[in-house]
C-alpha positions in Angstrom: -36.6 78.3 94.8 -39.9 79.5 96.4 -41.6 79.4 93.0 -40.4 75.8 92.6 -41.1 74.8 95.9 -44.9 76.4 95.2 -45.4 74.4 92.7 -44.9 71.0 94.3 -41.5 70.3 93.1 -37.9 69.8 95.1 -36.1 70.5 91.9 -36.6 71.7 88.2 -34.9 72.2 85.2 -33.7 75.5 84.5 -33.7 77.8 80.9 -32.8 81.2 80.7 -31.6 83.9 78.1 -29.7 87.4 78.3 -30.6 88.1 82.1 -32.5 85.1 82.5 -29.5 83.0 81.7 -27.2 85.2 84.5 -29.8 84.5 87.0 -30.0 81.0 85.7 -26.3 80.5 86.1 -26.4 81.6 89.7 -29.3 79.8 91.0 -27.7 76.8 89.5 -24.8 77.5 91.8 -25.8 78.9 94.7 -29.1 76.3 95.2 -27.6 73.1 93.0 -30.1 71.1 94.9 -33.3 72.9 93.4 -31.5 72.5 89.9 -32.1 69.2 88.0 -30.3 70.1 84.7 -29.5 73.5 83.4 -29.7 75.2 79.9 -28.6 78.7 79.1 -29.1 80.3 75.8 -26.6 82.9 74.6 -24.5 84.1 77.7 -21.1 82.0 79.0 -20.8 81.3 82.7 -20.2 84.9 85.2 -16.3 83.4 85.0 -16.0 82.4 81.3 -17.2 86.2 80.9 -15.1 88.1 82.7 -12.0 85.9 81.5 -13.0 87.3 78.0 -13.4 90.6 79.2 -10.2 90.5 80.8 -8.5 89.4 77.7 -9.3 93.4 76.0 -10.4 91.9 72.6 -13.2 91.4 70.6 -15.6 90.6 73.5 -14.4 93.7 76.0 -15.3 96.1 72.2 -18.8 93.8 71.9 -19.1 95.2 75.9 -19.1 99.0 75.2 -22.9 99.3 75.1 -23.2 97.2 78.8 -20.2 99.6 80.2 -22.0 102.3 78.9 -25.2 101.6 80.6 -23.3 100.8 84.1 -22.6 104.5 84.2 -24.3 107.1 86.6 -27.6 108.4 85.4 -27.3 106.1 82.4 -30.5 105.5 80.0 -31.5 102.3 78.7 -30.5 102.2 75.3 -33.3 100.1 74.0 -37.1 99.3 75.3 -39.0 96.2 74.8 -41.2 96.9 72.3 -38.0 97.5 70.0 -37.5 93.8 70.4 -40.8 93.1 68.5 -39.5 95.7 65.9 -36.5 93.4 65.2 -37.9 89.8 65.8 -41.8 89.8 65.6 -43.5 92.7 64.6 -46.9 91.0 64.6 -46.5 90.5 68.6 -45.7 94.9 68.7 -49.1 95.1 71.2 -47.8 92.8 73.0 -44.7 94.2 73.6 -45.7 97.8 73.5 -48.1 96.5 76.8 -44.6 94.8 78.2 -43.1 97.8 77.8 -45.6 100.2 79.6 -45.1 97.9 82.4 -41.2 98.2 82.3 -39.0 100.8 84.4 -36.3 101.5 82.1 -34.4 102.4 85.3 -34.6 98.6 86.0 -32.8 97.9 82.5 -29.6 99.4 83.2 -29.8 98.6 87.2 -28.9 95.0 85.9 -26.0 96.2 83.8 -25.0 98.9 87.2 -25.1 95.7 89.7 -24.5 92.3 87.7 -22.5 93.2 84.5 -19.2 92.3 85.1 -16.5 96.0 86.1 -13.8 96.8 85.7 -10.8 95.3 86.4 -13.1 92.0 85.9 -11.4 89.7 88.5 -13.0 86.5 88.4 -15.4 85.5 91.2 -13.5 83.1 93.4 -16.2 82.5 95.3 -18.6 80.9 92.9 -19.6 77.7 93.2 -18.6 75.0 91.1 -22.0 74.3 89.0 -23.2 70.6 88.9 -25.9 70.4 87.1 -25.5 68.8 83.6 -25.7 71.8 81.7 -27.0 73.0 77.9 -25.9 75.6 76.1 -26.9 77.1 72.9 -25.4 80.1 71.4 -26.0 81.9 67.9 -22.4 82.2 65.7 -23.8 85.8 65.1 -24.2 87.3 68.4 -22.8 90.7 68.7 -23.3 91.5 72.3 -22.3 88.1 73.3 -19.3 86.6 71.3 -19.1 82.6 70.7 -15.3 83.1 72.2 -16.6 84.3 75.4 -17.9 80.9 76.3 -14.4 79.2 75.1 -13.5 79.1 79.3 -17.2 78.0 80.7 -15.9 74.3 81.6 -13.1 75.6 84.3 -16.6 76.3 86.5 -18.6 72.9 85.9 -18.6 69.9 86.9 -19.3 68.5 83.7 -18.7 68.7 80.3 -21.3 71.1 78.6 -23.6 70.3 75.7 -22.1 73.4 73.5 -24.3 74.0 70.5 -23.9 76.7 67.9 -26.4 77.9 65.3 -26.5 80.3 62.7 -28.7 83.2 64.7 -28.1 86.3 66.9 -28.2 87.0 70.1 -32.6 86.1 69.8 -31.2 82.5 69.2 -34.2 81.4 70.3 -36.5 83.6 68.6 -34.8 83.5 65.5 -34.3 79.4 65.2 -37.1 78.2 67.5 -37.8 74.9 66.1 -34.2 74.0 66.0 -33.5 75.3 69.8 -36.7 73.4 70.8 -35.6 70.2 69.4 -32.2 70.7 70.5 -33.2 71.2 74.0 -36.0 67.9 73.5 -33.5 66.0 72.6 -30.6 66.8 75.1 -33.6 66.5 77.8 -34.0 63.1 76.2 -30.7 62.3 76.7 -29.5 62.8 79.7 -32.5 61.8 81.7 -31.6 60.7 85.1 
């Protein structure tokens, strides 16, 4: 909110991925008024998750890695620069710079305080989102299943713009002309 207010603005429209998206979804609830519109890429609302997780199936198995990284004394299992490895090895400097600048420590400190625990109850406390809301998931997401966003409605207050495309969990690194245009043309759309 301070950033947006800094730059001039009452309000903006938010985008976020993997913990981007999680802050995302709860700045869009807890500060609706700063949030114009809202567009998440890859993870379902806090709720939609921890229904899925609650169900023991597919997505609680696709978990293991983020339950494992919630334990005491836990190491990250990946750095940043083994991002560019997968997705855009002619970026590597720029990543291996990223990732002198990273604390691991702070990598699985998100999974510790923000990934969903066991026994998963739902957050009855979380606002109701408002903000017309975009999201765009890839079919071939391993860490984040396509089911696990099958609940996100119950916690807005509109329909969501659900779009699917044949990527991972890097949707938008691995399709970025078709997420751009997607997210063009929703902004387009639903223009107030």
């Amino acid at each position: 909110m301070a950033l947006i207010a800094h730059l001039g603005y009452e309000r903006a429209i938010i985008v976020g991925h993997d913990t981007g998206a999680w802050l995302a979804w709860h700045v869009a609830a807890l500060h609706p008024q700063v949030v114009e519109r809202l567009i998440i890429l890859s993870v379902p609302h806090p709720n939609a998750m921890r229904h899925a997780l609650v169900q023991g199936g597919a997505q609680y198995q696709a978990s293991a890695y983020a339950k494992q990284m919630q334990q005491p004394g836990a190491k990250a299992l990946f750095r940043p620069w083994q991002l560019s490895m997968l997705f855009d090895r002619w970026a590597l400097p720029l990543y291996l710079f990223a990732d002198m600048g990273t604390d691991l420590a702070a990598i699985t400190a998100f999974y510790r305080h923000n990934y969903p625990r066991e026994p998963f109850a739902y957050d009855d406390t979380f606002p109701i989102i408002t903000a017309p809301t975009l999201i765009i998931h890839g079919s071939r997401d391993t860490a984040l299943l396509t089911s696990s966003h099958d609940t996100n409605r119950q916690w807005l207050a509109h329909d969501p713009t659900f779009v699917v495309l044949d990527a991972g969990h890097f949707v938008h690194q691995e399709q970025p002309a078709e997420v751009n245009q997607i997210i063009v043309d929703w902004l387009a759309k639903t223009q107030e």
